[in-house]
C-alpha beads as a LAMMPS data file, in Angstrom:
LAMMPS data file: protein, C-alpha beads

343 atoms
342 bonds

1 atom types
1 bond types

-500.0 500.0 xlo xhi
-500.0 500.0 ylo yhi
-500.0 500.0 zlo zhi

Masses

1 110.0

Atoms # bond

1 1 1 -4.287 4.547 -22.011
2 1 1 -0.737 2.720 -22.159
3 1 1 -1.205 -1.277 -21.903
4 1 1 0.700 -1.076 -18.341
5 1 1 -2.737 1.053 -16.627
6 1 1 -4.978 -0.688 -18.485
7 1 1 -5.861 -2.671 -15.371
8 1 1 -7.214 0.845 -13.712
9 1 1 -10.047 0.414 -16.283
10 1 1 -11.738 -2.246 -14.277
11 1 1 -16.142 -1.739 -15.209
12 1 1 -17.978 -3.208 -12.609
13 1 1 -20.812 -4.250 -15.336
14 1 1 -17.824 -6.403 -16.559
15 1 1 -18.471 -8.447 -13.763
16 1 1 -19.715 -12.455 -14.669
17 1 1 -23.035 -11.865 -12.903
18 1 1 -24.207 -15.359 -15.057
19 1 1 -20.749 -16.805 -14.685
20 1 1 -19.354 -19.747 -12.749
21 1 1 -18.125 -19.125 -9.035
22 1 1 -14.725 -19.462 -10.462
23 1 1 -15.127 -16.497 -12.873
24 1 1 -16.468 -14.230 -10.725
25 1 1 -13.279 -14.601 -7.810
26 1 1 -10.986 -14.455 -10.710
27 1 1 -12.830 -11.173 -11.676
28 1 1 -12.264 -9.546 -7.814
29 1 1 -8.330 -10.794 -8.487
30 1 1 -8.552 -6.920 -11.140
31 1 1 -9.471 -5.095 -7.401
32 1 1 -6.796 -6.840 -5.623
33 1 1 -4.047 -5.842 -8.067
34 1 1 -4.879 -2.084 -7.432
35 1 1 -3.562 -2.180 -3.790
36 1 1 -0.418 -0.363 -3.179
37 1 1 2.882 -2.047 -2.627
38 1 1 6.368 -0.833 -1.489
39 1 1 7.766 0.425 -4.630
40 1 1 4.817 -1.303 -6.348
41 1 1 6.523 -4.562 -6.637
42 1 1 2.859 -5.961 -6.198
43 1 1 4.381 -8.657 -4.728
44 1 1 1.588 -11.455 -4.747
45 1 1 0.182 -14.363 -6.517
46 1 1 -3.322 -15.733 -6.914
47 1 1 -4.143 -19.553 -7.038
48 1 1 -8.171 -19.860 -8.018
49 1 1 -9.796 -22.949 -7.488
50 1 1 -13.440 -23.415 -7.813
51 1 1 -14.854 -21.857 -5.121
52 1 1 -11.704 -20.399 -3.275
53 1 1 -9.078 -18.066 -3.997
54 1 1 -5.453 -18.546 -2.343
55 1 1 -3.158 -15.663 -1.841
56 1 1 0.670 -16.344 -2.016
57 1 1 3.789 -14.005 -1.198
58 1 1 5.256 -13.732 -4.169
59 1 1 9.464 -13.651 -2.646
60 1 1 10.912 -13.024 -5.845
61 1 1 9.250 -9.738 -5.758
62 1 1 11.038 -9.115 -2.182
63 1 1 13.238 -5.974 -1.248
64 1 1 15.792 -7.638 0.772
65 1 1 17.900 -4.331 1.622
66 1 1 15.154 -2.134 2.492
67 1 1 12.454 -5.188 3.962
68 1 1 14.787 -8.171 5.431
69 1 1 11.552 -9.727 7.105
70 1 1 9.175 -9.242 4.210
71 1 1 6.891 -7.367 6.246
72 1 1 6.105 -4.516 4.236
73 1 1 6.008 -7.543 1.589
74 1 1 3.010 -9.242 3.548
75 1 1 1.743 -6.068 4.349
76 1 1 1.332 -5.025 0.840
77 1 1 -0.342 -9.024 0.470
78 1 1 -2.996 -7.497 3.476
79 1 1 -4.155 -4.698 1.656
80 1 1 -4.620 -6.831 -1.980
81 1 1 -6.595 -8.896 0.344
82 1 1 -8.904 -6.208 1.588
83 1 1 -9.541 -5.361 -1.982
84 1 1 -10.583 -8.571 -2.454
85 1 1 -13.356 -8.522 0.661
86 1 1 -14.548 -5.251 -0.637
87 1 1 -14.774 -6.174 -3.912
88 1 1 -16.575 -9.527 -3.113
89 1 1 -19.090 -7.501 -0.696
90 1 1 -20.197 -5.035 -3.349
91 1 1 -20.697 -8.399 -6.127
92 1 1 -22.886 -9.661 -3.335
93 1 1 -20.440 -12.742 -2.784
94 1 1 -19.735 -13.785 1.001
95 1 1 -15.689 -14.810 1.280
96 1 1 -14.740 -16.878 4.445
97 1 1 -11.029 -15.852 5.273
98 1 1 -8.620 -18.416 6.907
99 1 1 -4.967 -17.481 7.295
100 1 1 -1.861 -19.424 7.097
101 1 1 -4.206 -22.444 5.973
102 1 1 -1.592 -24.864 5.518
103 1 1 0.934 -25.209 8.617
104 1 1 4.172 -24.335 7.721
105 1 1 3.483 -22.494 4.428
106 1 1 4.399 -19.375 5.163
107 1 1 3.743 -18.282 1.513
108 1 1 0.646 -19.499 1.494
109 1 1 -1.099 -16.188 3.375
110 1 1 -4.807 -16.744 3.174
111 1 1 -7.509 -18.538 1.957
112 1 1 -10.954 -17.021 0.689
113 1 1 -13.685 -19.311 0.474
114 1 1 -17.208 -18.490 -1.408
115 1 1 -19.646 -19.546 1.216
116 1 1 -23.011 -18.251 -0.509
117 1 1 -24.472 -14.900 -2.195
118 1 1 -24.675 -11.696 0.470
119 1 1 -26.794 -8.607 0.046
120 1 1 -25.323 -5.093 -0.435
121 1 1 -25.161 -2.918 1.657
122 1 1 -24.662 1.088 0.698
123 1 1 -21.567 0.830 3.331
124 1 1 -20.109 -1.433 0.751
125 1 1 -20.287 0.929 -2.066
126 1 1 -18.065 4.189 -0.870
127 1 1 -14.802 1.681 -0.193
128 1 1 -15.708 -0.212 -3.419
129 1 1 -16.110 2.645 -5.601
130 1 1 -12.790 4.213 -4.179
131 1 1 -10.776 1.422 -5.011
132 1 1 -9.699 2.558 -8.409
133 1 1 -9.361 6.307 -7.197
134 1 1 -6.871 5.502 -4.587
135 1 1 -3.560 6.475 -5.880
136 1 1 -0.395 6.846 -3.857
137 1 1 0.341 10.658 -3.778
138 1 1 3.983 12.096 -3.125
139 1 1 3.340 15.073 -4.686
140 1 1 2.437 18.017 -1.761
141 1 1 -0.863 18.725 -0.226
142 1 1 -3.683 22.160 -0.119
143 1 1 -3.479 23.519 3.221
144 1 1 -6.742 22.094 4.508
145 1 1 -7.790 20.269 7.342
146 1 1 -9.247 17.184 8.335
147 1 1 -12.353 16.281 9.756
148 1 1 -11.954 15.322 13.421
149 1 1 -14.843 12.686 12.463
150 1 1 -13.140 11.563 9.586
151 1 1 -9.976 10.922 11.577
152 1 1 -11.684 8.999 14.145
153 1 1 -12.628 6.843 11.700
154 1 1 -9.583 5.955 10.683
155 1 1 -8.925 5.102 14.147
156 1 1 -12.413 2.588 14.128
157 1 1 -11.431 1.076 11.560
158 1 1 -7.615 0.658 12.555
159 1 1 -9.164 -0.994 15.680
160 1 1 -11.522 -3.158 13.864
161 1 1 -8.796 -5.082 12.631
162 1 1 -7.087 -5.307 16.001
163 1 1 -4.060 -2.795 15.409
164 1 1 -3.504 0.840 16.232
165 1 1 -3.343 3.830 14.011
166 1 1 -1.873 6.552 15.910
167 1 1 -3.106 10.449 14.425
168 1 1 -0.419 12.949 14.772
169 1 1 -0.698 16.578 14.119
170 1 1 0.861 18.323 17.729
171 1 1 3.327 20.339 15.466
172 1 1 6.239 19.157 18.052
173 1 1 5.626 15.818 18.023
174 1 1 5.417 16.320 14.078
175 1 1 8.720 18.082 13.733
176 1 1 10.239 15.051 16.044
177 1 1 9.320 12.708 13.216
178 1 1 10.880 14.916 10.998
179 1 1 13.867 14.935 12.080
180 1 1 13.766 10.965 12.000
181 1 1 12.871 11.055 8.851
182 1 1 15.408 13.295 7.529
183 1 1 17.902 11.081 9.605
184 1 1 16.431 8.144 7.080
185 1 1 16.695 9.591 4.408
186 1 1 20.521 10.563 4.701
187 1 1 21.098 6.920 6.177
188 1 1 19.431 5.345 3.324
189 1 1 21.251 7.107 0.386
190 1 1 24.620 6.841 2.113
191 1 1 23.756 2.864 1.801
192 1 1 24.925 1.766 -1.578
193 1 1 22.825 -1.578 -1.382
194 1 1 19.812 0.428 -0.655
195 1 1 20.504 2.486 -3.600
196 1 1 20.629 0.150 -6.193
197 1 1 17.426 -1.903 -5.201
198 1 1 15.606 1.238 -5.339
199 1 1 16.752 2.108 -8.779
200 1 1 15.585 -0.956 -9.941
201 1 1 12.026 0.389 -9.625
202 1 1 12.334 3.354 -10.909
203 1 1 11.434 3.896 -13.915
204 1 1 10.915 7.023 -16.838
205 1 1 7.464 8.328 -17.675
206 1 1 7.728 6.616 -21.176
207 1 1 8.414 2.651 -20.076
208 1 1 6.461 0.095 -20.950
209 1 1 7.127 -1.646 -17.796
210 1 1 4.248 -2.995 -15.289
211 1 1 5.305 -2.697 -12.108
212 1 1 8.386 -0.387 -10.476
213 1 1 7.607 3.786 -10.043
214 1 1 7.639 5.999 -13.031
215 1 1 9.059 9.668 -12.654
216 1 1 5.972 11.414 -13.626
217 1 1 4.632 9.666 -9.369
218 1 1 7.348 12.530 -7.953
219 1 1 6.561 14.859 -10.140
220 1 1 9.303 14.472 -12.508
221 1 1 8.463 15.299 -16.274
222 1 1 9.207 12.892 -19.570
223 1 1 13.300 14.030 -19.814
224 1 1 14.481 14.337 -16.412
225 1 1 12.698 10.578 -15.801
226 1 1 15.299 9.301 -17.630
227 1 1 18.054 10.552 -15.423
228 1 1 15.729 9.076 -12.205
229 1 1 17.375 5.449 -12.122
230 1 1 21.282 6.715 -12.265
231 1 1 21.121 9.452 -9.837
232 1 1 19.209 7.226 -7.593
233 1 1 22.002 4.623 -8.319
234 1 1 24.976 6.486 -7.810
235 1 1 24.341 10.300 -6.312
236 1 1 24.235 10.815 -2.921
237 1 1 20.819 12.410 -2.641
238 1 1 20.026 12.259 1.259
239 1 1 19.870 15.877 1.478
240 1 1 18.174 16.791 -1.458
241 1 1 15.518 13.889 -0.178
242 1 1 15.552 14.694 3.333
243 1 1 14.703 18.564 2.484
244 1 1 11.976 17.747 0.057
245 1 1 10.263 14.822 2.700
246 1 1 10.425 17.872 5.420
247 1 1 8.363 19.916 3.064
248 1 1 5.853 17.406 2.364
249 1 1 5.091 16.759 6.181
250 1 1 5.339 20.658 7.185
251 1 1 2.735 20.866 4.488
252 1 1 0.580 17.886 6.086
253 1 1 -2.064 18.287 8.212
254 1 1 -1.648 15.398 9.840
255 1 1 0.267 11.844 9.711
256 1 1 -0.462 8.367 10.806
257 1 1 1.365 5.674 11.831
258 1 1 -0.024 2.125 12.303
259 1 1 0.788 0.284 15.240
260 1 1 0.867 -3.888 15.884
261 1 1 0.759 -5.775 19.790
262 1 1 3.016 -8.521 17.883
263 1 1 5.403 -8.165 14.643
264 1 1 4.414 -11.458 13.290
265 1 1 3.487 -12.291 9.493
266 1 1 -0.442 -12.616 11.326
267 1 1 0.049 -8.652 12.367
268 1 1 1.202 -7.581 9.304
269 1 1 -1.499 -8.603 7.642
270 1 1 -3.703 -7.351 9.447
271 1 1 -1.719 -4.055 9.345
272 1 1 -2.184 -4.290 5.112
273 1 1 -6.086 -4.910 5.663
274 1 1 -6.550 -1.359 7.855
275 1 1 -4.446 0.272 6.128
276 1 1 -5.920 -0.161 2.695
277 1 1 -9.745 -0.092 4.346
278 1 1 -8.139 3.486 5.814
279 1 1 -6.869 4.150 1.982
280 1 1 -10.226 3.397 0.588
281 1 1 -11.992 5.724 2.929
282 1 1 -9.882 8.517 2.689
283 1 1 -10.290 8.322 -1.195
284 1 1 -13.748 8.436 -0.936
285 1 1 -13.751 11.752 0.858
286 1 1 -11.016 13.104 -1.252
287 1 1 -8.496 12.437 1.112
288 1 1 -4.927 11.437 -0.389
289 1 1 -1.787 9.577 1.388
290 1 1 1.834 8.822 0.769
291 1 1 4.183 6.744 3.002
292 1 1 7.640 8.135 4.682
293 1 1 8.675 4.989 6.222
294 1 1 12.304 5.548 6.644
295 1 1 12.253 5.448 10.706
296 1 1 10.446 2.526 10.319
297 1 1 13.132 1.102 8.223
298 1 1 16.280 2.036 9.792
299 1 1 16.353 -0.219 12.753
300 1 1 18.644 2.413 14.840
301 1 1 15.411 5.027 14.379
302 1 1 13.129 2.459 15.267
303 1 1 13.193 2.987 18.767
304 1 1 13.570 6.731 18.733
305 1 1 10.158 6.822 17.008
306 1 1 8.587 4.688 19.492
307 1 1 9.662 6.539 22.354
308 1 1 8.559 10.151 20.627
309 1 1 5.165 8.649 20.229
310 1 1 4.971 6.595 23.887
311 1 1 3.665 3.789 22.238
312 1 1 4.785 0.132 23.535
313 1 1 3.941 -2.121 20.105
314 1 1 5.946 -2.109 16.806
315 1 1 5.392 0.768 14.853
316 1 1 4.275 -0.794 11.029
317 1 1 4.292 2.515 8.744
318 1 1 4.353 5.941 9.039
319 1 1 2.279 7.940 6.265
320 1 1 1.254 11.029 5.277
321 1 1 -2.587 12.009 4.674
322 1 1 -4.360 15.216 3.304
323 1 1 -6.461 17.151 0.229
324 1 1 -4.004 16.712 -2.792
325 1 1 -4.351 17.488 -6.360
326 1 1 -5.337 14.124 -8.715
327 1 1 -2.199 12.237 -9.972
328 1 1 -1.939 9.599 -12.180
329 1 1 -1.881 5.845 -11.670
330 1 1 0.762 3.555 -11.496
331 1 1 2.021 0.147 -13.389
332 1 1 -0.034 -2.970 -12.830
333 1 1 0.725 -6.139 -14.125
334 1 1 -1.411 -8.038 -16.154
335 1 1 -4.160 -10.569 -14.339
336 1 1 -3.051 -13.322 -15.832
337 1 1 0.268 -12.580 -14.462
338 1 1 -0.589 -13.091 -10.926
339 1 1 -2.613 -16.104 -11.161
340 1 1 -1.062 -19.269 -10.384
341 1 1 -1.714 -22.282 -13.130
342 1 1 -2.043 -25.913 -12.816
343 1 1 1.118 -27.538 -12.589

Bonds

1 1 1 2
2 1 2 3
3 1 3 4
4 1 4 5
5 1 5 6
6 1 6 7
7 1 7 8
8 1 8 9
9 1 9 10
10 1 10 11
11 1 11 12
12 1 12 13
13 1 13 14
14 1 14 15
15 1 15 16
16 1 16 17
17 1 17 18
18 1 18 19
19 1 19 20
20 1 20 21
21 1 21 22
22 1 22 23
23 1 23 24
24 1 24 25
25 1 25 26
26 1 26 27
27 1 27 28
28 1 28 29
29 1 29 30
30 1 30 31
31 1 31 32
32 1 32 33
33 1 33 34
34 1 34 35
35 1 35 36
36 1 36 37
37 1 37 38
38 1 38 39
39 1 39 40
40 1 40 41
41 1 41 42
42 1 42 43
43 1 43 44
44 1 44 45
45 1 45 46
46 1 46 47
47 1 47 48
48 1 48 49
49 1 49 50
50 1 50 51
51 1 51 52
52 1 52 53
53 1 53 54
54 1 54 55
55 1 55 56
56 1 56 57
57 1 57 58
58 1 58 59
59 1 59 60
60 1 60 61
61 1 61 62
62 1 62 63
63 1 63 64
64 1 64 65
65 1 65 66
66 1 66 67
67 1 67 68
68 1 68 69
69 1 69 70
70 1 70 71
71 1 71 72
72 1 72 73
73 1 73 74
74 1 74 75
75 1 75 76
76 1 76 77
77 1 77 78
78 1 78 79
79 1 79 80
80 1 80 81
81 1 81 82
82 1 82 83
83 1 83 84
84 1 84 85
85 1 85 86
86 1 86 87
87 1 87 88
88 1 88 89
89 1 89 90
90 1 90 91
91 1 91 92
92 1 92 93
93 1 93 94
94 1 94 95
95 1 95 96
96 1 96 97
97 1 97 98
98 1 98 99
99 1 99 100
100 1 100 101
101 1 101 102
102 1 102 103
103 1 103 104
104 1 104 105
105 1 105 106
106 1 106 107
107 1 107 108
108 1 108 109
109 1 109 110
110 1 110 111
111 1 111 112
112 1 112 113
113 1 113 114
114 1 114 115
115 1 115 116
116 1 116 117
117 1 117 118
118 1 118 119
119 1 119 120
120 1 120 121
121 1 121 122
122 1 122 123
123 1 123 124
124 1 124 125
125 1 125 126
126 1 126 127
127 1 127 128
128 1 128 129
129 1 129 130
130 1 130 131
131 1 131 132
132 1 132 133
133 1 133 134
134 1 134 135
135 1 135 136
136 1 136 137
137 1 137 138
138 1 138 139
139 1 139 140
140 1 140 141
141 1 141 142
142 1 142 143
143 1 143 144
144 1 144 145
145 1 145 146
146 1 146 147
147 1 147 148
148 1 148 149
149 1 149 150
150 1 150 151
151 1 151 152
152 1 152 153
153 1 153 154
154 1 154 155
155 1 155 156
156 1 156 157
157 1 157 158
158 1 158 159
159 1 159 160
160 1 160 161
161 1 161 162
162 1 162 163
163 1 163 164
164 1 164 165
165 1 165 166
166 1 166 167
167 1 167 168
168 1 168 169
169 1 169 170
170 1 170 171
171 1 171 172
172 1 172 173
173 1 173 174
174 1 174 175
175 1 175 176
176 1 176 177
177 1 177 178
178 1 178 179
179 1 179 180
180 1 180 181
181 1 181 182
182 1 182 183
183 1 183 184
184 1 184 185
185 1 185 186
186 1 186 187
187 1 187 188
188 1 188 189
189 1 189 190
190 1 190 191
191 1 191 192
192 1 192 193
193 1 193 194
194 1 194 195
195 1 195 196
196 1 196 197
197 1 197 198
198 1 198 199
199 1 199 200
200 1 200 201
201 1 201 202
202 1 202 203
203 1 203 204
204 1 204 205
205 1 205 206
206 1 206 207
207 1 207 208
208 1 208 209
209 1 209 210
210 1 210 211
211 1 211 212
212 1 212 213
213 1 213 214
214 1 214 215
215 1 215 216
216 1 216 217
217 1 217 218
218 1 218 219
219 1 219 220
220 1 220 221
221 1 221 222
222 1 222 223
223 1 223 224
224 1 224 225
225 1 225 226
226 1 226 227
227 1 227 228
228 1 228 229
229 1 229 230
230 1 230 231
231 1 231 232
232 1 232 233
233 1 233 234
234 1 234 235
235 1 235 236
236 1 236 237
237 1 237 238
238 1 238 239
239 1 239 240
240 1 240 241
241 1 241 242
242 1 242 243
243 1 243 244
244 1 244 245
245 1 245 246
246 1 246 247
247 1 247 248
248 1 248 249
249 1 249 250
250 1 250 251
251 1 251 252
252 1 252 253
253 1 253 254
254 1 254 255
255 1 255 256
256 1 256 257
257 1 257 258
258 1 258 259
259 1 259 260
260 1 260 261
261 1 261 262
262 1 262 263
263 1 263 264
264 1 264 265
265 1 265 266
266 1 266 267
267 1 267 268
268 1 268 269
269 1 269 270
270 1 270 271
271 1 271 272
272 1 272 273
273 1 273 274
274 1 274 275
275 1 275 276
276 1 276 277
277 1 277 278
278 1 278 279
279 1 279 280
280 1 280 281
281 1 281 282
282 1 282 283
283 1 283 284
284 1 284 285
285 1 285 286
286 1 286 287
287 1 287 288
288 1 288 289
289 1 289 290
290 1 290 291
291 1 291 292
292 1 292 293
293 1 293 294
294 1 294 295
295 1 295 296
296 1 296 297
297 1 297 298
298 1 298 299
299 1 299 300
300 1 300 301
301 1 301 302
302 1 302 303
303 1 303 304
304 1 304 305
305 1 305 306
306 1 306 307
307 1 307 308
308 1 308 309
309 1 309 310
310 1 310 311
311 1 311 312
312 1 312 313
313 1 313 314
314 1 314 315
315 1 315 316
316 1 316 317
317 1 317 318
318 1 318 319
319 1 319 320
320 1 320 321
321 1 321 322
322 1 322 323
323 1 323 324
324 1 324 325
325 1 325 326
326 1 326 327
327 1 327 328
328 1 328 329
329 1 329 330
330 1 330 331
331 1 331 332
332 1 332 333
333 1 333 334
334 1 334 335
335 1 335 336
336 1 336 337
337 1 337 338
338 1 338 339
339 1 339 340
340 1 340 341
341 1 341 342
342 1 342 343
């Protein structure tokens, strides 16, 4: 396996079972850096103590063209932190969460503190064991259906963490969001700004690099990766994107879109929590996801969506979910690479 995935090798009988406090949060950091990010920036950064871990928005990671606010930033921060609770539940380790511990550090998202040793539950094992199976998937799905059940769950466990996750699969409502989509996509590529940042994380099949998106995650192969940054860069590809994003959610059996009461930093956490609890889940039934987040985005579209879906919060992200053949993993950076030292 190239050094860049190494960090999807994670054992769980790796874990310091006769180690300090202090190893054993540093060993749930692995699980966090497996959430996904928006154009896996994996924009966070760890600060361990001895019983506590901090998390921190990492800003220099930020996508300023495509995420102003950093919400899909913090968001990304939410569901590193949910690995983390998983993670901790399955090691037997009970984590106290306080966010936005210090007053005005708004980098400073949470704090986990060890408060004693738990028992495991089997409800903690499914998420925990789906953690390194859950892989972003943009390639398209097997026309199959999903479990009524199985989407009300995702709805429980949307609500759980106080936001809304809103399961769409009335073909005209479907074919609305479509059309948004395709709308973002053509807006998006005609925006030169929003061009380059996104060819900044893209990346060929063959780099060494641990964080961005290789070719091989749209289904490009080793030669044509190369050519992935430039066209991106300077091409106008709307319609070429739109057309392909319109075949992906024809071939969908359903999409979901979380929902927030507030858009505040506190929501979007929350928001990054159910959505990768949701990811977990889905994995463990087989179930993959992607993310078409483009009316979401585009401010103008913003408002379109939430009038096609009647829905009177602030629409978070928009993704795709169904059966999908196994892809590959993406970049992660190093552990030690994340965690914040001693000044």
């Amino acid at each position: 396996m190239k050094n860049n995935l190494i960090a999807w090798d994670i054992a769980e009988t790796d874990f310091p079972s006769q180690g300090s406090i202090k190893d054993k949060l540093k060993f749930l950091i692995g699980y966090a850096i497996l959430a996904p990010s928006g154009h896996n920036t994996q924009p966070w950064l760890f600060k361990l103590s001895e019983y506590s871990i901090r998390i921190f928005a990492d800003r220099t990671r930020a996508l300023p063209v495509i995420d102003p606010d950093d919400r899909e930033l913090i968001i990304s921060c939410g569901a590193a932190l949910c690995n983390i609770l998983v993670s901790s539940k399955y090691f037997g380790m009970n984590l106290d969460v306080k966010y936005f511990p210090v007053d005005g550090d708004m980098d400073l998202l949470a704090e986990l503190s060890y408060t004693g040793e738990t028992e495991r539950t089997e409800l903690d094992e499914k998420p925990f064991g789906a953690i390194v199976k859950r892989h972003t998937n943009r390639l398209p799905f097997a026309e199959q259906e999903i479990d009524g059940l199985i989407l009300q769950k995702f709805e429980t466990i949307a609500s759980e963490e106080k936001v809304t996750l809103k399961v769409v699969y009335n073909e005209e409502i479907k074919e609305e969001i479509i059309k948004l989509i395709e709308k973002g996509d053509r807006l998006q590529a005609q925006n030169k700004s929003f061009c380059r940042e996104l060819a900044q994380w893209v990346h060929p099949n063959r780099s060494n690099t641990s964080d961005g998106i290789p070719g091989y995650a749209f289904g490009m192969g080793d030669l044509i990766s190369y050519t992935g940054p430039f066209f991106i860069g300077n091409l106008d590809w709307g319609n070429i994107q739109a057309g392909r994003d319109r075949n992906l959610v024809v071939g969908s059996p359903v999409l979901g879109v979380f929902e927030s009461n507030d858009d505040k930093p506190e929501d979007w956490i929350a928001v990054g929590v159910a959505l990768e609890r949701l990811l977990l889940t889905a994995a463990s039934e087989g179930i993959a996801a992607s993310y078409l987040n483009q009316p979401v985005e585009v401010p103008e579209l913003k408002e379109q969506l939430k009038n096609i879906l009647k829905i009177n919060g602030y629409p978070q992200l928009i993704m795709r979910l169904g059966y999908g053949k196994e892809v590959k993993p993406t970049p992660r950076r190093n552990i030690e690479d994340v965690i914040l030292k001693d000044s």
